[in-house]
DOBAFI-601852 format. One record per residue (C-alpha): residue number from 1; residue in three letters; x, y, z. Coordinates in nm, 2 decimals, always signed. Layout:
BEGIN
<NUM,'ALA',<X,Y,Z>>,
...
This chain:
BEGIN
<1,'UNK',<+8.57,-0.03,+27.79>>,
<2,'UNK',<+8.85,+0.00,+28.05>>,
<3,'UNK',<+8.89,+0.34,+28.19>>,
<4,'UNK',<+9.25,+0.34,+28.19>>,
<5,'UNK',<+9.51,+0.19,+27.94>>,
<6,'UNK',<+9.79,-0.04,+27.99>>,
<7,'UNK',<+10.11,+0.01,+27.85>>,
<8,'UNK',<+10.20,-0.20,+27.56>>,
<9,'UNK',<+10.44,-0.39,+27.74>>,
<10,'UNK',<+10.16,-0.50,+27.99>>,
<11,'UNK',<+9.96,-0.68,+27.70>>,
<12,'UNK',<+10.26,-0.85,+27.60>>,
<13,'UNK',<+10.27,-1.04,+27.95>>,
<14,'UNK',<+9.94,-1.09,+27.96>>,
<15,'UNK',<+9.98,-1.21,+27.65>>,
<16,'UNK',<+10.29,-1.42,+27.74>>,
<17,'UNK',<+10.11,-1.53,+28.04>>,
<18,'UNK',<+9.79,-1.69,+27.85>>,
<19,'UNK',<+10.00,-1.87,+27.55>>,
<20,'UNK',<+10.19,-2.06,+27.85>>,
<21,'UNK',<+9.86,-2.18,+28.02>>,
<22,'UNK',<+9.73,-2.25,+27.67>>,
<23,'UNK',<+10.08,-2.42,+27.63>>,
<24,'UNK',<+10.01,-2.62,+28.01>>,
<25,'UNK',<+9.66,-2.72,+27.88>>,
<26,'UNK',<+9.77,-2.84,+27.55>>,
<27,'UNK',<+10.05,-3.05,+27.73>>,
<28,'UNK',<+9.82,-3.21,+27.97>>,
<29,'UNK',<+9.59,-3.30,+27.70>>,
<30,'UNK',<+9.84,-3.48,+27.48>>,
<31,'UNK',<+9.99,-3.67,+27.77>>,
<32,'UNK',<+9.65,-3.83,+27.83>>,
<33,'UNK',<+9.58,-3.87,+27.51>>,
<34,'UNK',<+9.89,-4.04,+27.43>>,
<35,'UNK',<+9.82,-4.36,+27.59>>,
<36,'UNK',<+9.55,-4.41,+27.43>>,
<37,'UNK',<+9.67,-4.28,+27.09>>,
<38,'UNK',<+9.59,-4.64,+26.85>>,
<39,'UNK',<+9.27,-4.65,+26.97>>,
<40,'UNK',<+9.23,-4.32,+26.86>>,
<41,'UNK',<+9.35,-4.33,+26.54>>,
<42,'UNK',<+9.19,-4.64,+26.49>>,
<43,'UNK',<+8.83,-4.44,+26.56>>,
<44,'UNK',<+8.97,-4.19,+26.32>>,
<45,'UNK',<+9.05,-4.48,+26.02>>,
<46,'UNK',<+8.68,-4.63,+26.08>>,
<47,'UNK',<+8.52,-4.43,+25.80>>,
<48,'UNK',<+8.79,-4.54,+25.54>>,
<49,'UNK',<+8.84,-4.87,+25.65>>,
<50,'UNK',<+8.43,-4.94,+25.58>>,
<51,'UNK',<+8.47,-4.78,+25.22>>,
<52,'UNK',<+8.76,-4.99,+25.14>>,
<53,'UNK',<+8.72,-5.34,+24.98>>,
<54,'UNK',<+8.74,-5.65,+25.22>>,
<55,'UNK',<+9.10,-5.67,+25.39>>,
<56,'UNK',<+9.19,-5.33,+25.33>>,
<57,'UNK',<+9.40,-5.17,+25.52>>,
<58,'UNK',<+9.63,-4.84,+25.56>>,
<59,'UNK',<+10.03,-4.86,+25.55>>,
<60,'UNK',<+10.35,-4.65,+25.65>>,
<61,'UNK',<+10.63,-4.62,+25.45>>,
<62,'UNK',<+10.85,-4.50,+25.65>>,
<63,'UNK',<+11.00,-4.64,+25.94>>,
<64,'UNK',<+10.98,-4.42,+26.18>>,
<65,'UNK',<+10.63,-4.28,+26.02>>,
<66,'UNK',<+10.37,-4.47,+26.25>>,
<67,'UNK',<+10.52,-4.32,+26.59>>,
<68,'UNK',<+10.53,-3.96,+26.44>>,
<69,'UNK',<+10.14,-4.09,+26.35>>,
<70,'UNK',<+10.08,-4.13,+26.70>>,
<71,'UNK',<+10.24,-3.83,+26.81>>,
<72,'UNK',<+10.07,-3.60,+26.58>>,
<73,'UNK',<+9.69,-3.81,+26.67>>,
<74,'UNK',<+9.80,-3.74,+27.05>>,
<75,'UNK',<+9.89,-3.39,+26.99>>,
<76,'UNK',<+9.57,-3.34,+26.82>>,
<77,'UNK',<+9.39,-3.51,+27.05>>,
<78,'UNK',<+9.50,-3.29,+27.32>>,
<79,'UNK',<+9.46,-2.97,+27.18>>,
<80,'UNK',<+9.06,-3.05,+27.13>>,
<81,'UNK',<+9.04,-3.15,+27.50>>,
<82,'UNK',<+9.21,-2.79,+27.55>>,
<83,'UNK',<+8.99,-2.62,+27.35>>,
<84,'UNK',<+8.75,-2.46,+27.61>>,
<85,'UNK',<+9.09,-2.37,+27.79>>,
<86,'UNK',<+9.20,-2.17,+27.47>>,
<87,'UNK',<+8.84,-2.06,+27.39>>,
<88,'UNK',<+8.84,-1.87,+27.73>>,
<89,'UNK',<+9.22,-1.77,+27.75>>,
<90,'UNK',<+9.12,-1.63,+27.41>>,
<91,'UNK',<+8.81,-1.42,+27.53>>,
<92,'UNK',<+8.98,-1.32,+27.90>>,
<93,'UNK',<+9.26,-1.13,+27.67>>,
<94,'UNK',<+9.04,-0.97,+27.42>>,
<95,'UNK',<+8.80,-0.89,+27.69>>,
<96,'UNK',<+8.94,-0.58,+27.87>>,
<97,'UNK',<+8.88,-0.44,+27.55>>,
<98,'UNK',<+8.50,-0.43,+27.56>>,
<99,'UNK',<+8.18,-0.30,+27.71>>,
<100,'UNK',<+8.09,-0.45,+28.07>>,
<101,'UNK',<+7.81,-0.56,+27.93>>,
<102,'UNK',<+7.99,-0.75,+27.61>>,
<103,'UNK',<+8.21,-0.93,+27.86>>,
<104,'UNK',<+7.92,-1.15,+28.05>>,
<105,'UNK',<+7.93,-1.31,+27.70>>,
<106,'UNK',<+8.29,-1.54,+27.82>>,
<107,'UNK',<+8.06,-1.86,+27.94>>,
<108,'UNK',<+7.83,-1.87,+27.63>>,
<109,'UNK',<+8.11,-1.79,+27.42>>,
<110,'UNK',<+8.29,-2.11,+27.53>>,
<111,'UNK',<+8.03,-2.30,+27.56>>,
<112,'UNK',<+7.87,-2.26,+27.20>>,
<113,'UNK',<+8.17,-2.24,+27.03>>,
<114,'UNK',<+8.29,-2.57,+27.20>>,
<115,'UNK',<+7.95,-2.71,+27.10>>,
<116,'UNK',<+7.92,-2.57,+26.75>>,
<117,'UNK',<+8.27,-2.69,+26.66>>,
<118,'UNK',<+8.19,-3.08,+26.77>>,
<119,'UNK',<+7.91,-3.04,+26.63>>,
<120,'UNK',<+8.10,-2.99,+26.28>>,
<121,'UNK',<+8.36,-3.20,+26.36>>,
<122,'UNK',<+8.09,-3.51,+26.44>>,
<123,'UNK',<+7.87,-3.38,+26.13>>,
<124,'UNK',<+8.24,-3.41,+25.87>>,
<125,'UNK',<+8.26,-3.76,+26.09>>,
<126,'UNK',<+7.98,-3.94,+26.06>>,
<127,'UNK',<+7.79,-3.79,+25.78>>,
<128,'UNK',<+8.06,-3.67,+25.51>>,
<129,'UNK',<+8.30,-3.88,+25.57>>,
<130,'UNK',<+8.17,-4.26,+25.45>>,
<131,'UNK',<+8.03,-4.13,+25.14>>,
<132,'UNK',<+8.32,-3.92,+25.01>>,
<133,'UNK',<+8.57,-4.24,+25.09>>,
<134,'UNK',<+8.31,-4.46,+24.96>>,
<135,'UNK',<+8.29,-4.25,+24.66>>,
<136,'UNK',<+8.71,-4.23,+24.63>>,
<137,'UNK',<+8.74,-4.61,+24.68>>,
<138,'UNK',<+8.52,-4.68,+24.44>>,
<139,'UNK',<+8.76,-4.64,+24.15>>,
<140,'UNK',<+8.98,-4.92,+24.29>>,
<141,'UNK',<+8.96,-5.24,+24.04>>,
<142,'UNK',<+9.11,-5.56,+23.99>>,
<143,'UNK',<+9.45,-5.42,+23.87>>,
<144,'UNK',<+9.43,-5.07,+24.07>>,
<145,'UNK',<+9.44,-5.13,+24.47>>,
<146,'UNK',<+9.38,-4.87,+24.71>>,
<147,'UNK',<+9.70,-4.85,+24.94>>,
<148,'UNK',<+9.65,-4.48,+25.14>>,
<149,'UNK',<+9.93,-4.47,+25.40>>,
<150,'UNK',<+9.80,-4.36,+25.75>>,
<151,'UNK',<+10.01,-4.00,+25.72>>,
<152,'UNK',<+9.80,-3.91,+25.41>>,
<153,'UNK',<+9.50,-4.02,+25.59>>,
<154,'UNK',<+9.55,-3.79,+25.93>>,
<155,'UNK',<+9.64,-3.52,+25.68>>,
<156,'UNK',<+9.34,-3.56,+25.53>>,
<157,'UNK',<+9.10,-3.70,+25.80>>,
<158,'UNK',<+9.22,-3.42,+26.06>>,
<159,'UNK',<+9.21,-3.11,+25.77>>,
<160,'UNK',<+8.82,-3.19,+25.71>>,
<161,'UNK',<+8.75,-3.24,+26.04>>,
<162,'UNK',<+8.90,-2.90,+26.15>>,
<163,'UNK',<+8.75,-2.67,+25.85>>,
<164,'UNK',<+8.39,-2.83,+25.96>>,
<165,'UNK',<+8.43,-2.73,+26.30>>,
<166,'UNK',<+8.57,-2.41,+26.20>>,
<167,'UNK',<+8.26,-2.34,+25.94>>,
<168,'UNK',<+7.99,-2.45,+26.22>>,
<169,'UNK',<+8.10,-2.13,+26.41>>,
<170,'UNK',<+7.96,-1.85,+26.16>>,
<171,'UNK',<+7.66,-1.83,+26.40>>,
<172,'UNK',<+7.87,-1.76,+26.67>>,
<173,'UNK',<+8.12,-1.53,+26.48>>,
<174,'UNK',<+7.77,-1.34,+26.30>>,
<175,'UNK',<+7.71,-1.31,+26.65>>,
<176,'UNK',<+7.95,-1.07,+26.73>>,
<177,'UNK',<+8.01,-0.93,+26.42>>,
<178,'UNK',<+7.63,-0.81,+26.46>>,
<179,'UNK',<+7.74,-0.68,+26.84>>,
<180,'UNK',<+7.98,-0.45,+26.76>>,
<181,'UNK',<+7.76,-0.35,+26.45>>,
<182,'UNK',<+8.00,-0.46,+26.14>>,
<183,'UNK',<+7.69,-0.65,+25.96>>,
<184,'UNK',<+7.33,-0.67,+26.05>>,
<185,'UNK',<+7.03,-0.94,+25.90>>,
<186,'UNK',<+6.95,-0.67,+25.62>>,
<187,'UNK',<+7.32,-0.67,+25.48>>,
<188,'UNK',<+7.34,-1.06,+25.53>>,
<189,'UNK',<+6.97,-1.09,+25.37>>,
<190,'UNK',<+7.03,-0.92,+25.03>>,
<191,'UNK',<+7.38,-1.08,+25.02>>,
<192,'UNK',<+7.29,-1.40,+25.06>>,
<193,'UNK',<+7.33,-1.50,+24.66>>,
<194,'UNK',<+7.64,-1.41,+24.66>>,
<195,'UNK',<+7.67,-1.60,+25.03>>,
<196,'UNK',<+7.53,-1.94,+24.85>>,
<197,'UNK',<+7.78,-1.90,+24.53>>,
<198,'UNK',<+8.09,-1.84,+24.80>>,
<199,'UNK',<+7.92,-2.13,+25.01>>,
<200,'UNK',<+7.91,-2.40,+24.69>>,
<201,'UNK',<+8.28,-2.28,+24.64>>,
<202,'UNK',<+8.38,-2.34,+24.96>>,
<203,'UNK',<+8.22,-2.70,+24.96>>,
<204,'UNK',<+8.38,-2.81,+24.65>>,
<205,'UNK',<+8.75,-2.73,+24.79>>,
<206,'UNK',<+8.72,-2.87,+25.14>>,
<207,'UNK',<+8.52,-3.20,+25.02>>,
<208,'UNK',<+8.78,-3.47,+24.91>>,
<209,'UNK',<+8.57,-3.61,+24.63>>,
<210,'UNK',<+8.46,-3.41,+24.32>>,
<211,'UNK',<+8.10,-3.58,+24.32>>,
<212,'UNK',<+7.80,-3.36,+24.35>>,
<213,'UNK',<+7.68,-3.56,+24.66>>,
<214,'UNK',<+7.90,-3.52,+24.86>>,
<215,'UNK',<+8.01,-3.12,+24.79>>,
<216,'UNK',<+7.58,-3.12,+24.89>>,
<217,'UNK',<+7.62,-3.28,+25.18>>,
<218,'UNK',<+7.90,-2.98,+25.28>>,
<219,'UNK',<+7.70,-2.68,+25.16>>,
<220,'UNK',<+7.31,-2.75,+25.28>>,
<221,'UNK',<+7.43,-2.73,+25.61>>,
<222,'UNK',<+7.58,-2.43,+25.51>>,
<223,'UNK',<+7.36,-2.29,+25.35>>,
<224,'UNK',<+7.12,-2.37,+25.70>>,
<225,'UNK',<+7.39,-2.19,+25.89>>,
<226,'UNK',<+7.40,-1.90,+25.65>>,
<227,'UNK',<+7.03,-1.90,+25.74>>,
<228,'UNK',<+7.07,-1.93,+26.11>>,
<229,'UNK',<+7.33,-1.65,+26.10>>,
<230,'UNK',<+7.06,-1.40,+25.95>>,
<231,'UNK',<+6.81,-1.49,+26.23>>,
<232,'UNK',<+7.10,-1.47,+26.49>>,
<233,'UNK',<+7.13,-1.08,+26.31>>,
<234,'UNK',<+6.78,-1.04,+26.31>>,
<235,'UNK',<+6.72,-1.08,+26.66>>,
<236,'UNK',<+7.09,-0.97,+26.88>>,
<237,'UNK',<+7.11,-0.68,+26.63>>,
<238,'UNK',<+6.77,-0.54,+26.76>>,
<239,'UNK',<+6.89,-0.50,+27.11>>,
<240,'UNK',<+7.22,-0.32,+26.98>>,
C-alpha cells in the first residue's frame, strides 16, 4: 500500500476530480448518442415488437413523454459508451489503496468487466428477451389488446438489461474477493446449494414473466457463472 497517507481532504479532490471526468465522459457520450437516439430505441423495441401480434406497436400518453424517451435512451446510451471511462476512474481511485502488485490488475479489470457486462447485456437481449415478451404477449385476445407505452418499455427493457450485465460480473468480483482473501473455492464449493436456491430467487424477480422457461434461461447461466467463479477461486486463490 502507499507509504504515506493523505489527508482526508485530499481524497475528496481526487474524489471530486474523477466524478467530473466521469461527468465529461458521460456528457460526451449522450451528445453522440443523441442523434441517433430513434434508431436506438427502435433496436431496443425489436424484441417486443416481434412478440407482439401483427401491427403492433408501442404508444405515449403523454405529450411530452416520447422526447423525455429519447433523452433518457441517449443518456443511457452514453453512459455505456463511458463505461470503460468510469470502470478505470473507478479502479485509479481505489487503487492507491492496494499492493503494487494488486494495481497492474487496472487494464484487465476494465477490460473484462466491460466484456462480461455486454456480454450479459447481449445474453438479456437476444436470448431472454423474445421469449419472456413472447410469453407476456401471449395473453392478448380478441377483446384484450396489448398497448405497452414506450416509458414502461425502457423501464423495463433498460432494468433487465442492466441487472444481466451486473450479474455477468460475479467472476470478476469472486476475483477479487478471492485476492484480498474474503472467500476462497472451498467456502464457495460447500455453499453452493444455498448459492443455486439464492440463484433461482434471483431469476424469478429479475425475469418479467413468471413462466418456468424463461426464469431457466436467467439461472443456468448463473448457475455456469456460479461455477466459473469457483474455478476463478480455485486457481487466483493458490497464488495468494
Amino acid at each position: 500500500m502507499a507509504d504515506e497517507k493523505l489527508p482526508f481532504t485530499s481524497h475528496l479532490e481526487e474524489l471530486r476530480r474523477r466524478l467530473i471526468v466521469c461527468f465529461i465522459a458521460v456528457g460526451i457520450g449522450f451528445i453522440a448518442s443523441y442523434a441517433f437516439s430513434e434508431r436506438i430505441f427502435k433496436v431496443l423495441m425489436e424484441p417486443l415488437l416481434e412478440a407482439m401480434p401483427p401491427g403492433g406497436t408501442l404508444i405515449f400518453t403523454g405529450l411530452t413523454e416520447a422526447f423525455f424517451i429519447y433523452l433518457k435512451v441517449s443518456l443511457l446510451a452514453g453512459i455505456f459508451i463511458a463505461s470503460p471511462v468510469l470502470l478505470y476512474q473507478i479502479w485509479s481511485f481505489i487503487s492507491p489503496g492496494l499492493y503494487e502488485k494488486e494495481k497492474r490488475y487496472v487494464f484487465p479489470f476494465v477490460v473484462f468487466s466491460t466484456i462480461f457486462f455486454i456480454g450479459g447485456a447481449s445474453f438479456g437481449y437476444f436470448v431472454v428477451f423474445p421469449s419472456a415478451f413472447k410469453y407476456l404477449m401471449s395473453f392478448a385476445t380478441e377483446t384484450i389488446r396489448p398497448l405497452p407505452s414506450v416509458k414502461e418499455y425502457l423501464s423495463i427493457s433498460t432494468r433487465l438489461l442492466f441487472a444481466f450485465g451486473i450479474v455477468f460480473e460475479l467472476p470478476l468480483f469472486i476475483f477479487f474477493l478471492t485476492k484480498i482473501g474474503v472467500v476462497n473455492a472451498k467456502i464457495l464449493t460447500h455453499q453452493r446449494k444455498y448459492a443455486i436456491v439464492l440463484i433461482f430467487i434471483v431469476s424469478a424477480i429479475l425475469t418479467p414473466g413468471p413462466d418456468a422457461i424463461t426464469q431457466l434461461m436467467m439461472a443456468i447461466p448463473l448457475l455456469l457463472l456460479y461455477e466459473l467463479s469457483v474455478w476463478v477461486a480455485k486457481v487466483f486463490g493458490e497464488k495468494s
